[in-house]
N, C-alpha and C positions, 0 to 999 in steps of 0.2 A: 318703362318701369317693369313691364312684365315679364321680358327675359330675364331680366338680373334678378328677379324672384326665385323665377324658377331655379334658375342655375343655381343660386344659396340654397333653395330647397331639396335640391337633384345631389350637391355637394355634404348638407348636414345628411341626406340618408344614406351616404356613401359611408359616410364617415361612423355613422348610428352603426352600420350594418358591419361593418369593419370591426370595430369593438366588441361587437355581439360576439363574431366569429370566436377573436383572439380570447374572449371569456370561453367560450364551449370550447376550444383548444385547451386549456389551461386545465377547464376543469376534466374534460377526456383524459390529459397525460394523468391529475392528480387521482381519476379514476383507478386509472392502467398499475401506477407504483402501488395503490394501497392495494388492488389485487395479489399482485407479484409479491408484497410484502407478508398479507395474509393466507399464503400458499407458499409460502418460503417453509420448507421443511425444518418441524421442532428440534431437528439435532443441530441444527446449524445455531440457531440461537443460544443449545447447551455448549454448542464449540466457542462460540462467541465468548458466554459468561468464563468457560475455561481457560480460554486467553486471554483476558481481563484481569482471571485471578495468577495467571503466571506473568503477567506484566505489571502486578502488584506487589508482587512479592517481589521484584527488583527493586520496587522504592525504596527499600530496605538494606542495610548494612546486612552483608553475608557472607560467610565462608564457604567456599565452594574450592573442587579440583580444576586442573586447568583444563581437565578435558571434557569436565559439565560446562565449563566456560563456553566454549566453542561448538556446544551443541545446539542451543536458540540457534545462530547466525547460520547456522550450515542446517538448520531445518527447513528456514527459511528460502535457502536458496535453493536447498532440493525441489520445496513448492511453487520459487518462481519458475522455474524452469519446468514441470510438470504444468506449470497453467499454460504457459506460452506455449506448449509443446502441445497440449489437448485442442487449445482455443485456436493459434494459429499454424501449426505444425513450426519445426525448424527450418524457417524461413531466414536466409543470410542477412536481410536488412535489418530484423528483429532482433536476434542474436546478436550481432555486431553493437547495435544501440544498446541492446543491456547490458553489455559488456562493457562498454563507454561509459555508460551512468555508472554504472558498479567501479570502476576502475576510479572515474573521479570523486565518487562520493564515499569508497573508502579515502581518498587520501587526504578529501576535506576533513572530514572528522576523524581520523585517525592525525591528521596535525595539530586539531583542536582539541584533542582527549589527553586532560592530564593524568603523566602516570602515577601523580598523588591519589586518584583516586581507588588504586589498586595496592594490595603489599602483599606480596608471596612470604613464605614461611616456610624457608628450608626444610625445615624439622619434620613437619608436619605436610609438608607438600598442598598447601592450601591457600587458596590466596582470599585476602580480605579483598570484596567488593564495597565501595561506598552507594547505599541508593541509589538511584536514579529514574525519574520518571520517562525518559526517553526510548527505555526500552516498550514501557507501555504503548507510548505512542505508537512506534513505529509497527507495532503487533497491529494494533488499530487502523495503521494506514493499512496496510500488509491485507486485513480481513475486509476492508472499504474496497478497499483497489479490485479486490477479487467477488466481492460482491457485484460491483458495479459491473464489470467485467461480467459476469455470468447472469444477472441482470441484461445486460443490452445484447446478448448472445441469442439470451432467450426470446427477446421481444422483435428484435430484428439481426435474424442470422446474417444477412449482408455485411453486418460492420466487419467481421470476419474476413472480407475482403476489401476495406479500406483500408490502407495504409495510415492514416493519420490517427483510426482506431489503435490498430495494433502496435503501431512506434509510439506511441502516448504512454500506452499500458505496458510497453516493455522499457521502456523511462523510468516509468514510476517506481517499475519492482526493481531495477537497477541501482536506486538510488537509497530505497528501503533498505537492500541486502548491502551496500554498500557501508550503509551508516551502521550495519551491524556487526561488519567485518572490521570497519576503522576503529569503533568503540573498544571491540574486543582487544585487535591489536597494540592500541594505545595503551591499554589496561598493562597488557602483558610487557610492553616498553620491550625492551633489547634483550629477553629473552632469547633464549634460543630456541629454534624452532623443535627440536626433539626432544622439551623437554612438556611439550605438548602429546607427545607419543606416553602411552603403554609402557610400563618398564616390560 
């Protein structure tokens, strides 16, 4: 009787002590993010609320040129490429994938974008935009993605040389930039491409 005591007693303190850990784990990381949160520089949060208010103003019916159209999308991509480029350099596996993602996630959502919800206006060279809250999103993902990303840079530079770090985060922004090149182009329907140029 007195082994199988012990050994219940030997197993509940294994298990006590176990739990304890994964609570002081839990609460160490919740330590870690609210420092990094509260040391997050004040301009970033004003960038935040600025991209918030330009991805609000999409929710809205607007007329706009066609070459304020295509500025969002190609800002975007200027920054994924600027992150990927600082964080992991131009690395072939990295480039390759966000090229992948961007390629298919413009052609998802450039198939799914109806061109009702765009009307150009000879006249006036302007095209009606219909709201849409997707642009917000994707600003959202766009500034999460890079957060997080410069977050986990900071706290451990090694990720920096995982591969499954850096093809994750060059997925994401692939697919971000993608859905904002298919939106646009779908908007724009069978235009022609130079009528996106500068007279």
């Amino acid at each position: 009787m007195g082994q199988p005591s012990s050994l219940f007693i030997r197993s509940l303190s294994r298990f006590r002590h176990s739990g304890i850990t994964e609570r002081f784990a839990c609460s160490q990381r919740g330590k870690i993010m609210t420092q990094f949160l509260t040391h997050t520089p004040v301009w970033v949060w004003f960038l935040l609320a600025t991209l918030c208010f330009i991805g609000y103003q999409q929710t809205k019916t607007r007329q706009l040129s066609l070459q304020r159209l295509v500025i969002l999308p190609l800002m975007m991509l200027g920054l994924s490429l600027l992150s990927l480029n600082n964080s992991f350099g131009f690395q072939a596996a990295v480039l390759a994938l966000w090229l992948s993602s961007l390629l298919l996630s413009t052609w998802l959502f450039y198939s799914r974008q109806s061109s009702a919800d765009g009307s150009y206006d000879d006249g006036s060279g302007l095209m009606t935009v219909r709201g849409s809250w997707l642009p917000l999103m994707l600003i959202l993902g766009m500034f999460l993605t890079r957060y997080i990303l410069n977050a986990g840079l900071a706290m451990h530079a090694e990720l920096a040389q995982q591969s499954a770090f850096s093809l994750s985060i060059a997925t994401t922004f692939g697919v971000i930039n993608g859905a904002f090149l298919g939106r646009v182009l779908g908007l724009i329907g069978g235009r022609k491409v130079r009528s996106l140029l500068p007279a």
